[in-house]
mmCIF file as Biopython writes it, N, C-alpha, C and O atoms, coordinates in Angstrom:
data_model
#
loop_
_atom_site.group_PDB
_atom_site.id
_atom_site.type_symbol
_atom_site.label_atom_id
_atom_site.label_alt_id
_atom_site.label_comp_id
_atom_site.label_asym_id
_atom_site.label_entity_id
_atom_site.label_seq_id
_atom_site.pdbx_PDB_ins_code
_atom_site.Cartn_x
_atom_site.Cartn_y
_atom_site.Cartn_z
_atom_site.occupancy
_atom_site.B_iso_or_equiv
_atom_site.auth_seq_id
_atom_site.auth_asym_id
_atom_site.pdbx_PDB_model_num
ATOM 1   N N  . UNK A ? 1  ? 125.130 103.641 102.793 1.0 0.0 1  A 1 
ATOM 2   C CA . UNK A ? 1  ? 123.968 102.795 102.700 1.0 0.0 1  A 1 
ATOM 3   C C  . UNK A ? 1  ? 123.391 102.914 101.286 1.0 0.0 1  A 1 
ATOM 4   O O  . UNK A ? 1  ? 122.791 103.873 100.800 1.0 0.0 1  A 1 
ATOM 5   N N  . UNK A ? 2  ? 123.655 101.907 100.811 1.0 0.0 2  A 1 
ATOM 6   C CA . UNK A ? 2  ? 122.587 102.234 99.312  1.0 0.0 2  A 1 
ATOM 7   C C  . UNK A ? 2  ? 120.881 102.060 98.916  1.0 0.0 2  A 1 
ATOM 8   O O  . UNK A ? 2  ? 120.085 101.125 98.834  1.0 0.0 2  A 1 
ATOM 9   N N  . UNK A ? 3  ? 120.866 102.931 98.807  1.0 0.0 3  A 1 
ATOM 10  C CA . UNK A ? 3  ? 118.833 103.271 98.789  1.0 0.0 3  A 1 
ATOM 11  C C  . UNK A ? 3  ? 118.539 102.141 97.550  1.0 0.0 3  A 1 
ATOM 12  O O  . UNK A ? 3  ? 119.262 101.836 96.601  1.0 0.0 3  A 1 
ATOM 13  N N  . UNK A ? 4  ? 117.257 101.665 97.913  1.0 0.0 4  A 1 
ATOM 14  C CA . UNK A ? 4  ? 116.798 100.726 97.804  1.0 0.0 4  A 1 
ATOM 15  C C  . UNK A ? 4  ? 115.283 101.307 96.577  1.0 0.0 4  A 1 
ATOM 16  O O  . UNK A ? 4  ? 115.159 101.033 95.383  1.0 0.0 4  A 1 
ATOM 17  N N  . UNK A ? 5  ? 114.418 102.089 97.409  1.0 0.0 5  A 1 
ATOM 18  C CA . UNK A ? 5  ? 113.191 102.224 96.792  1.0 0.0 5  A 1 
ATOM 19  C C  . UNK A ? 5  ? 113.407 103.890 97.025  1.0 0.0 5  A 1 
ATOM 20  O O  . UNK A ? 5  ? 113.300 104.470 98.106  1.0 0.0 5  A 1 
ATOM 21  N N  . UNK A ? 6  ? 113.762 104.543 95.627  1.0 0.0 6  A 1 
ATOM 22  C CA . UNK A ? 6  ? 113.996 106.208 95.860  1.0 0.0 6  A 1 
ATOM 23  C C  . UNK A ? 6  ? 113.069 107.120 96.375  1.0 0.0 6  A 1 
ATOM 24  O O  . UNK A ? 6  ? 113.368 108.294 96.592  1.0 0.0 6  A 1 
ATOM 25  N N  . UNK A ? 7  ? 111.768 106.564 96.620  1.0 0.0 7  A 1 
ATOM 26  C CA . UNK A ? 7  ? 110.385 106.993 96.753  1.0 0.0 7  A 1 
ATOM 27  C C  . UNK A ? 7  ? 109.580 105.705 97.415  1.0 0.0 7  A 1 
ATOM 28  O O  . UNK A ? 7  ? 109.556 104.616 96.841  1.0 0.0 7  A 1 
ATOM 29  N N  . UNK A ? 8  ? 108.956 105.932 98.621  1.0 0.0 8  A 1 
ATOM 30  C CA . UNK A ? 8  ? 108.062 105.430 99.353  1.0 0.0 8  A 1 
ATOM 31  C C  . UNK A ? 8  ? 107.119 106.323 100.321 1.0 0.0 8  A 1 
ATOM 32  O O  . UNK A ? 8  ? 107.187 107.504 100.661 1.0 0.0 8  A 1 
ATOM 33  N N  . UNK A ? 9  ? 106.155 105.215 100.647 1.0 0.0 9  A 1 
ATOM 34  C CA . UNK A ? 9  ? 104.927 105.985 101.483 1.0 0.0 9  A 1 
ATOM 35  C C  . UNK A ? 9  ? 104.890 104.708 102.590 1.0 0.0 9  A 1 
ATOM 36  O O  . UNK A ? 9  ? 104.806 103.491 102.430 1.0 0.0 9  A 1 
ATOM 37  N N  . UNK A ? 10 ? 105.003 105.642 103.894 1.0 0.0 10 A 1 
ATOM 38  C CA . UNK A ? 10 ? 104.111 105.043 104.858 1.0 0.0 10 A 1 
ATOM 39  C C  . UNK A ? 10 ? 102.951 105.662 105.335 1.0 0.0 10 A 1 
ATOM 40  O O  . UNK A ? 10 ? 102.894 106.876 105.528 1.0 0.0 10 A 1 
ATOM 41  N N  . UNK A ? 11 ? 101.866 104.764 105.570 1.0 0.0 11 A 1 
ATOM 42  C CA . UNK A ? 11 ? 100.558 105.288 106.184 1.0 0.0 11 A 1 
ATOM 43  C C  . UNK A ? 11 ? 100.222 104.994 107.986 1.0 0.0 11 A 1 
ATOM 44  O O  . UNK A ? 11 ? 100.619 104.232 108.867 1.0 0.0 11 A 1 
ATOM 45  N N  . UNK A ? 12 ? 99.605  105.710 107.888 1.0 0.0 12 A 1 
ATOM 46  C CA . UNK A ? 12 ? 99.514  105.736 109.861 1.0 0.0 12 A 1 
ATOM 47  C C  . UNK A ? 12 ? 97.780  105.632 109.725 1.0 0.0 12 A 1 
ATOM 48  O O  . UNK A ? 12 ? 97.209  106.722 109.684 1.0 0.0 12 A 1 
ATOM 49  N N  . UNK A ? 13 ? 96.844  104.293 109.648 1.0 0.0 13 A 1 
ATOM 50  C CA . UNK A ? 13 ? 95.421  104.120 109.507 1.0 0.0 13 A 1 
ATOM 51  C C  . UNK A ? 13 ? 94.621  104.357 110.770 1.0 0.0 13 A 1 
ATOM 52  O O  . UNK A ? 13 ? 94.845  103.504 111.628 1.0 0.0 13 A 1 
ATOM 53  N N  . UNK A ? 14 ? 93.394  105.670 111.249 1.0 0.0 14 A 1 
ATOM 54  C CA . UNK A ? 14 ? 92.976  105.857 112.232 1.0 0.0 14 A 1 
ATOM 55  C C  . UNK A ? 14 ? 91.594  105.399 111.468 1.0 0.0 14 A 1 
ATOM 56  O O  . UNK A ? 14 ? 91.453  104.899 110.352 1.0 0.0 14 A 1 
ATOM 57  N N  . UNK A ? 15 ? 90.541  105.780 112.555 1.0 0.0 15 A 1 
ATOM 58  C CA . UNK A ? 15 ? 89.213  105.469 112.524 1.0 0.0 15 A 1 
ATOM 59  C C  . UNK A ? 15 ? 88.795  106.305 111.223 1.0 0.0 15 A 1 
ATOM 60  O O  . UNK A ? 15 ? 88.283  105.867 110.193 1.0 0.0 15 A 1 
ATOM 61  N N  . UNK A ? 16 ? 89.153  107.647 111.545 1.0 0.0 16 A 1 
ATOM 62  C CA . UNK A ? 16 ? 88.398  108.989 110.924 1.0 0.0 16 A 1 
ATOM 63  C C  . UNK A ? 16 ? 89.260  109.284 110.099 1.0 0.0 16 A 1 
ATOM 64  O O  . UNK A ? 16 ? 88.914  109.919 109.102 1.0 0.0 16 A 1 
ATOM 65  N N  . UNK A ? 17 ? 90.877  108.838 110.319 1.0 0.0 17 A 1 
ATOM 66  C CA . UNK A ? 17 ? 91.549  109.540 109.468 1.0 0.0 17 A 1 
ATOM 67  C C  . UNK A ? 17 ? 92.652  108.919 109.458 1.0 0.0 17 A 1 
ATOM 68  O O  . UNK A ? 17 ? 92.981  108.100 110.315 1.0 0.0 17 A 1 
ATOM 69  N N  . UNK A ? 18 ? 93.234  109.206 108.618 1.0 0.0 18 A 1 
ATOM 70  C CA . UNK A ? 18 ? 94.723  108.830 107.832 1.0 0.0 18 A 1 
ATOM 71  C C  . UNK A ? 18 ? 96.232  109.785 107.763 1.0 0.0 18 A 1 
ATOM 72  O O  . UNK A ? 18 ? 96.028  110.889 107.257 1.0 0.0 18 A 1 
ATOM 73  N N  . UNK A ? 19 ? 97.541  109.567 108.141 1.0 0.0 19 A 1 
ATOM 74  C CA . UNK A ? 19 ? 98.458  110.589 108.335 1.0 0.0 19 A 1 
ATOM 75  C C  . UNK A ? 19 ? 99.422  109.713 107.282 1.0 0.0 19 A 1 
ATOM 76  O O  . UNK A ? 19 ? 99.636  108.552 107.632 1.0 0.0 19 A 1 
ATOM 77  N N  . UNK A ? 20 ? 99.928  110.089 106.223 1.0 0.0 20 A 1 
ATOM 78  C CA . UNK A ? 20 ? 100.614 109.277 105.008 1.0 0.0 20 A 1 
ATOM 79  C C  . UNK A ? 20 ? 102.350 110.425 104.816 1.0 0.0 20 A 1 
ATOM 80  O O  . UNK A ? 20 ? 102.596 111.544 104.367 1.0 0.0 20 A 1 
ATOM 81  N N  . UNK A ? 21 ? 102.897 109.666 105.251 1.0 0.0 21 A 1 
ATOM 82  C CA . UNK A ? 21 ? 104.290 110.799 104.826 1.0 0.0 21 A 1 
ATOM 83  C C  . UNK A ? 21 ? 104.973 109.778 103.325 1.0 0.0 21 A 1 
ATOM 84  O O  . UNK A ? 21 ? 104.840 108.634 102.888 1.0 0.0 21 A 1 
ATOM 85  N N  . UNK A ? 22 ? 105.524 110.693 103.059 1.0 0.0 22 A 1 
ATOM 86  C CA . UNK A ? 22 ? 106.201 110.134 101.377 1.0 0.0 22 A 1 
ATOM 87  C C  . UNK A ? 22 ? 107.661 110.671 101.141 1.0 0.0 22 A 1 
ATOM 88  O O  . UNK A ? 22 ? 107.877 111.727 100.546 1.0 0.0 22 A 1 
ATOM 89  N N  . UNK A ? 23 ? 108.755 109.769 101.712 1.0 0.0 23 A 1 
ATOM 90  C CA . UNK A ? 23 ? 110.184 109.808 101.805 1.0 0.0 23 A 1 
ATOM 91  C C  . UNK A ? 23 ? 111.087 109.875 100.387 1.0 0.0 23 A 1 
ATOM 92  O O  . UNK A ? 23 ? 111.691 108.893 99.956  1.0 0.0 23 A 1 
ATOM 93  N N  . UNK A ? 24 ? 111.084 110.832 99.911  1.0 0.0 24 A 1 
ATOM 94  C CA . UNK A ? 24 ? 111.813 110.654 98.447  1.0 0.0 24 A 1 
ATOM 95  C C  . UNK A ? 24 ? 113.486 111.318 98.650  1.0 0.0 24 A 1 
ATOM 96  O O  . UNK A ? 24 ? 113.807 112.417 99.104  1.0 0.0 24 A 1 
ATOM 97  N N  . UNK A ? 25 ? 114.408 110.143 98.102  1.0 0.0 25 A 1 
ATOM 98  C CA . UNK A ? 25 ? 115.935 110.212 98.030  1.0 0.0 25 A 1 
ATOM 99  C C  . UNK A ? 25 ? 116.119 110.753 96.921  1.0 0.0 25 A 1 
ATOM 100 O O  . UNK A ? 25 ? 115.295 110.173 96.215  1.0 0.0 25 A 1 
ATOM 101 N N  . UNK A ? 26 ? 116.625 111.445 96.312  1.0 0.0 26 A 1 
ATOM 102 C CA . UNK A ? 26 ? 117.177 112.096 94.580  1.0 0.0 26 A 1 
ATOM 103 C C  . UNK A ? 26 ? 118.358 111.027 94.530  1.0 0.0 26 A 1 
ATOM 104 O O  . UNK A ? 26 ? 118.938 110.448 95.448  1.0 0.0 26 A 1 
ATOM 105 N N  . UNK A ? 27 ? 118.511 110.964 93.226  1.0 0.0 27 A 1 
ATOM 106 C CA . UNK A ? 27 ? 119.714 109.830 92.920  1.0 0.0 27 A 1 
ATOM 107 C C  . UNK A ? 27 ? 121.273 110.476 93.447  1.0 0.0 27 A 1 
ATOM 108 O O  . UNK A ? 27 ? 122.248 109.741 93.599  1.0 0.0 27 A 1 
ATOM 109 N N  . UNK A ? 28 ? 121.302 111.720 93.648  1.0 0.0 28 A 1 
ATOM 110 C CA . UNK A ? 28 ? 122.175 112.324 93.385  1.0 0.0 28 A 1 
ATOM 111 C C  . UNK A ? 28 ? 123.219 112.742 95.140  1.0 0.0 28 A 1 
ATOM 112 O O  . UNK A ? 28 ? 124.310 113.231 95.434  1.0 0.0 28 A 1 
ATOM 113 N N  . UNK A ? 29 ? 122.020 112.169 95.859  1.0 0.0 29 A 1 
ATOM 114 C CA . UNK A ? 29 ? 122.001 112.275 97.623  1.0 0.0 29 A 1 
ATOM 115 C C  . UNK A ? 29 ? 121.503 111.128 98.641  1.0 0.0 29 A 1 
ATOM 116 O O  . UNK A ? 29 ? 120.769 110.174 98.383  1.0 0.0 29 A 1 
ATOM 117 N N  . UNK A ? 30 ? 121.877 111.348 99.413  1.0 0.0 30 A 1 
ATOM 118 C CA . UNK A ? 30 ? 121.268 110.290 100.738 1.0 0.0 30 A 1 
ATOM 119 C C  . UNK A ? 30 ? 120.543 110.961 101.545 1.0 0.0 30 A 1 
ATOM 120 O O  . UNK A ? 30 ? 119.852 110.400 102.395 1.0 0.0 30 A 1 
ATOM 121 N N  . UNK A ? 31 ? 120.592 112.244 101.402 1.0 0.0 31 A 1 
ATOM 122 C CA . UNK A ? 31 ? 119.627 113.025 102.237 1.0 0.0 31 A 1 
ATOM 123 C C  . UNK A ? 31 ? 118.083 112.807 101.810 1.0 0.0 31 A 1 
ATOM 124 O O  . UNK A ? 31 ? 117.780 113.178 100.676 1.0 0.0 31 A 1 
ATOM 125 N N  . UNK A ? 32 ? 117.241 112.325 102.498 1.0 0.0 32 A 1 
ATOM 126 C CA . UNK A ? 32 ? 115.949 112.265 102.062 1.0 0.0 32 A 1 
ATOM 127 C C  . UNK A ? 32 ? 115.059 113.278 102.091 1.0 0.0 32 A 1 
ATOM 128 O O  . UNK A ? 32 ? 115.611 114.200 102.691 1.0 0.0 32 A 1 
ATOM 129 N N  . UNK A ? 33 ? 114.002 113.584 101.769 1.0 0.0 33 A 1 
ATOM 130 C CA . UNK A ? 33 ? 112.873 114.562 101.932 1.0 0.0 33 A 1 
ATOM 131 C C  . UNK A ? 33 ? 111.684 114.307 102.616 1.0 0.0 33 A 1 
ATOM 132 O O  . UNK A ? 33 ? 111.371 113.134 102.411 1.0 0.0 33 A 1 
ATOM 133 N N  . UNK A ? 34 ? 111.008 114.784 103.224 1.0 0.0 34 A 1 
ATOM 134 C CA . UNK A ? 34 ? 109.614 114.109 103.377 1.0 0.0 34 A 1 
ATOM 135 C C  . UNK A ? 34 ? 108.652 114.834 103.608 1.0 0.0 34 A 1 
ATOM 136 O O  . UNK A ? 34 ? 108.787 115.767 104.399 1.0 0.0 34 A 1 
ATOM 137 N N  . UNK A ? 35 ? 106.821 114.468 102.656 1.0 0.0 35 A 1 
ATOM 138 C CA . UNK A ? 35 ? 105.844 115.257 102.829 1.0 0.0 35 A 1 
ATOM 139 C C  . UNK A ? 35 ? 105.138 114.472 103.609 1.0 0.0 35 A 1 
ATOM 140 O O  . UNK A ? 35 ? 105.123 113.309 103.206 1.0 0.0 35 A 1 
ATOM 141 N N  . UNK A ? 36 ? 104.317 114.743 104.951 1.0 0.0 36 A 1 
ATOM 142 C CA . UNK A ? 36 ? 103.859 114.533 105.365 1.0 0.0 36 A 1 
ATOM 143 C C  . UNK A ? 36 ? 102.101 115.389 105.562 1.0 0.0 36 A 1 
ATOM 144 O O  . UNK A ? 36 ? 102.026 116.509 106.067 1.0 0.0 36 A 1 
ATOM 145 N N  . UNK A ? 37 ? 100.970 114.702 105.122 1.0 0.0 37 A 1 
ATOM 146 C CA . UNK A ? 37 ? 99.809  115.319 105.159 1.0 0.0 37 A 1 
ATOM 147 C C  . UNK A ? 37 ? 98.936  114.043 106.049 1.0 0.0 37 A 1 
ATOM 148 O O  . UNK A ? 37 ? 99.373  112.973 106.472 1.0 0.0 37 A 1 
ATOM 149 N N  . UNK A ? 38 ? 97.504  114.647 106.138 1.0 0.0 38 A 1 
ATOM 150 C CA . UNK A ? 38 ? 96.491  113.918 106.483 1.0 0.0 38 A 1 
ATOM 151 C C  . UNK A ? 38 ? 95.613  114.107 106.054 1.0 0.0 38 A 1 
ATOM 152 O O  . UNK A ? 38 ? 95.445  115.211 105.537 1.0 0.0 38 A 1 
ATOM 153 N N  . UNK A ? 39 ? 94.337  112.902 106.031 1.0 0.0 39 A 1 
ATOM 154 C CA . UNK A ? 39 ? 93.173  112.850 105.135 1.0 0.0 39 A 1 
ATOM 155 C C  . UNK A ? 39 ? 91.991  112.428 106.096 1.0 0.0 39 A 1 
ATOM 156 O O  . UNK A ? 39 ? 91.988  111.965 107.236 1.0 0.0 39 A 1 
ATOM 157 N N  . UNK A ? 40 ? 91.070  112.735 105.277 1.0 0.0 40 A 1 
ATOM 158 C CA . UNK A ? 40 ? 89.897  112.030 106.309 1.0 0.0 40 A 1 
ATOM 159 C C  . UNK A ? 40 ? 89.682  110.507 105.784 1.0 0.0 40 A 1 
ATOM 160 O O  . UNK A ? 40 ? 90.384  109.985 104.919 1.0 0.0 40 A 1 
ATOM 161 N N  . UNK A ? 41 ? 88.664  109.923 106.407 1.0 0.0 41 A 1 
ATOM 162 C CA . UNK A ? 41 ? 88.522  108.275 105.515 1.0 0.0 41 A 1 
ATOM 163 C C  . UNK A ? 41 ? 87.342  108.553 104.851 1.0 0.0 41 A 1 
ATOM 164 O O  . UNK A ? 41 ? 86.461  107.698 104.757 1.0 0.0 41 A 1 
ATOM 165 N N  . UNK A ? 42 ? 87.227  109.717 104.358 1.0 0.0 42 A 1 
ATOM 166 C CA . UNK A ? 42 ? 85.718  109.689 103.480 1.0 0.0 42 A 1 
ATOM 167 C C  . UNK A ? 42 ? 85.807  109.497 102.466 1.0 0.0 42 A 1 
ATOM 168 O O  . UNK A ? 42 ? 86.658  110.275 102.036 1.0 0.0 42 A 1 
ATOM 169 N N  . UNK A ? 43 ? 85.225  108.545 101.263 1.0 0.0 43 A 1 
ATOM 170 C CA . UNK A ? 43 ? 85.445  108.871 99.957  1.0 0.0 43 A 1 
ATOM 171 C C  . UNK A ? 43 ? 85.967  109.756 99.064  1.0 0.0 43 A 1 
ATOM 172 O O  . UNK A ? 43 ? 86.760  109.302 98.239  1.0 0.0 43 A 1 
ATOM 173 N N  . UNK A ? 44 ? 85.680  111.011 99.039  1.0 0.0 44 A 1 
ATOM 174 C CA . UNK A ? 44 ? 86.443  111.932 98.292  1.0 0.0 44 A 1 
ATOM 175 C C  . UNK A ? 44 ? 87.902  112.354 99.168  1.0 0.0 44 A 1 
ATOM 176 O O  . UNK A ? 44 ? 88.885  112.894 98.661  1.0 0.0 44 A 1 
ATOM 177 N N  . UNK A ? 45 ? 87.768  112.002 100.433 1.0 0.0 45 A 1 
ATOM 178 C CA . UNK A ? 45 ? 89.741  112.598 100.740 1.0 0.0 45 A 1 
ATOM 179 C C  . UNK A ? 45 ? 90.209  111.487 100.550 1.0 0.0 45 A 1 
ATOM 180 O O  . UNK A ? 45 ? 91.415  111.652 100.366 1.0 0.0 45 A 1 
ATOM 181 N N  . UNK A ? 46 ? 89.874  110.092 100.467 1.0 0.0 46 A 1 
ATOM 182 C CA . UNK A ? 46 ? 90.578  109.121 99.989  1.0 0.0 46 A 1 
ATOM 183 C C  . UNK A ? 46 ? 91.078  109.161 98.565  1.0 0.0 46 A 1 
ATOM 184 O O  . UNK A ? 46 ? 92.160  108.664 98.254  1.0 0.0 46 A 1 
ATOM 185 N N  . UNK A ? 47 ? 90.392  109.672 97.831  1.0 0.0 47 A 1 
ATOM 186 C CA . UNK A ? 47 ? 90.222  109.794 96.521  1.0 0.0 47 A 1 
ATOM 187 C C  . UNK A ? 47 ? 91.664  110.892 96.261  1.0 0.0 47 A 1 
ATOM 188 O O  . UNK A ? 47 ? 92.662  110.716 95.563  1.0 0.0 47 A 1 
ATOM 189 N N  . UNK A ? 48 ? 91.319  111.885 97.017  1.0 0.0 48 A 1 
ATOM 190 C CA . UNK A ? 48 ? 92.359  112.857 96.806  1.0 0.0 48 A 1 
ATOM 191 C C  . UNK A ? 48 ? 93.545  112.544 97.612  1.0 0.0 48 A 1 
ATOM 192 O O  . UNK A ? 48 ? 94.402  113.426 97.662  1.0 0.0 48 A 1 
ATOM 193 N N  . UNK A ? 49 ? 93.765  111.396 98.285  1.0 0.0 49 A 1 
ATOM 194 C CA . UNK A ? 49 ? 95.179  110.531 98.799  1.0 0.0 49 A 1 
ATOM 195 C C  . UNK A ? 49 ? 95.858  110.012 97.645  1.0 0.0 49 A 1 
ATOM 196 O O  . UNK A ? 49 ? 96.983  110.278 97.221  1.0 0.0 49 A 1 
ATOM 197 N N  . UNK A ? 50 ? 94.751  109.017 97.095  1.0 0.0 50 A 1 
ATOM 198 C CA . UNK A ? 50 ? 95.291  108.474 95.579  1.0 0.0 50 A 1 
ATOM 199 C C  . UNK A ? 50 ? 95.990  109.821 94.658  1.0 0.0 50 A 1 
ATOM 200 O O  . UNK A ? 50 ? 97.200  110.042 94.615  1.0 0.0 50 A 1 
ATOM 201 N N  . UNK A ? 51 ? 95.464  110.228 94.306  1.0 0.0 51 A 1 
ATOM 202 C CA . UNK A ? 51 ? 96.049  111.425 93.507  1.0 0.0 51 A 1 
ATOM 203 C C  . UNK A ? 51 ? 97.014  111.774 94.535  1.0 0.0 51 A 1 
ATOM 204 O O  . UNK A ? 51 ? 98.051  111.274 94.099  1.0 0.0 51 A 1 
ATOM 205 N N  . UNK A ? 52 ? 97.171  112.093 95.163  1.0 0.0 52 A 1 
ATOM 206 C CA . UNK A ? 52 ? 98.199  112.526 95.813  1.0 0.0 52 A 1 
ATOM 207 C C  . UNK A ? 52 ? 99.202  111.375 95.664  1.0 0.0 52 A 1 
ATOM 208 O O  . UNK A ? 52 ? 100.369 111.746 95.546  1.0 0.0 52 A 1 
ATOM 209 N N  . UNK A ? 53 ? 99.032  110.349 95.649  1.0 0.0 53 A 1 
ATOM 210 C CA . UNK A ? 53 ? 100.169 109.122 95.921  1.0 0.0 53 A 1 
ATOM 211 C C  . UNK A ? 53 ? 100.894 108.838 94.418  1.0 0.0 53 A 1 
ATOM 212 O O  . UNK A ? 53 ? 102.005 108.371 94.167  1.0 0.0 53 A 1 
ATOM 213 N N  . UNK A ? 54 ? 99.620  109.394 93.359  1.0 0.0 54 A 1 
ATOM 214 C CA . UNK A ? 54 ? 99.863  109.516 92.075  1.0 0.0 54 A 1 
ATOM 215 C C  . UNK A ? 54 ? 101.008 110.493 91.677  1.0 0.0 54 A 1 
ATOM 216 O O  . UNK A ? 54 ? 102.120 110.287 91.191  1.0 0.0 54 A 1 
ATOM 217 N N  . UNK A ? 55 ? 100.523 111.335 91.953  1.0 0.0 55 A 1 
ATOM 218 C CA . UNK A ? 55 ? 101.304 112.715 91.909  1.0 0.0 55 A 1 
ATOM 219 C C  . UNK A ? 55 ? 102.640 113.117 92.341  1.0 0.0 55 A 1 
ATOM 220 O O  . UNK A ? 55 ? 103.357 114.078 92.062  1.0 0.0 55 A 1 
ATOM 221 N N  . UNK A ? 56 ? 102.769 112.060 93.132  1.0 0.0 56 A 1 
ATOM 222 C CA . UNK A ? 56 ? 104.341 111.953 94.051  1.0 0.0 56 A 1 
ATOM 223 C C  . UNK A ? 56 ? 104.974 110.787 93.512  1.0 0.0 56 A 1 
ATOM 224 O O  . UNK A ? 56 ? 106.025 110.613 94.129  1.0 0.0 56 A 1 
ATOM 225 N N  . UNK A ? 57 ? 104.781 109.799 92.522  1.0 0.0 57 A 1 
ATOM 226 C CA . UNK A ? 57 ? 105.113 108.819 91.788  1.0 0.0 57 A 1 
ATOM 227 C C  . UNK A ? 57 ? 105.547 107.660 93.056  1.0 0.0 57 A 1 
ATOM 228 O O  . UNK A ? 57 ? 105.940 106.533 92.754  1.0 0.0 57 A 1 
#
């Protein structure tokens, strides 16, 4: 199967909160990775999602 986008995020949107995993392939494999965290929907953990989404390119 040839990978498409080497790095993506899906988000899972609740009331209070947010569960975002981030699937990254290395060029070098098909085996993927994945971080999976959660946030609250408050301004500053949103804030620190972005950076996080930053941070994981």
């Amino acid at each position: 199967m040839k990978v498409v986008f080497p790095t993506c995020c899906g988000v899972d949107v609740h009331k209070s909160f947010l569960v975002a995993t981030i699937i990254k392939t290395p060029a070098d494999s098909l085996q993927p990775s994945y971080q999976k965290k959660r946030f609250s929907t408050f301004n500053s953990d949103l804030n620190r999602f972005a950076d996080w989404l930053h941070k994981n390119g």
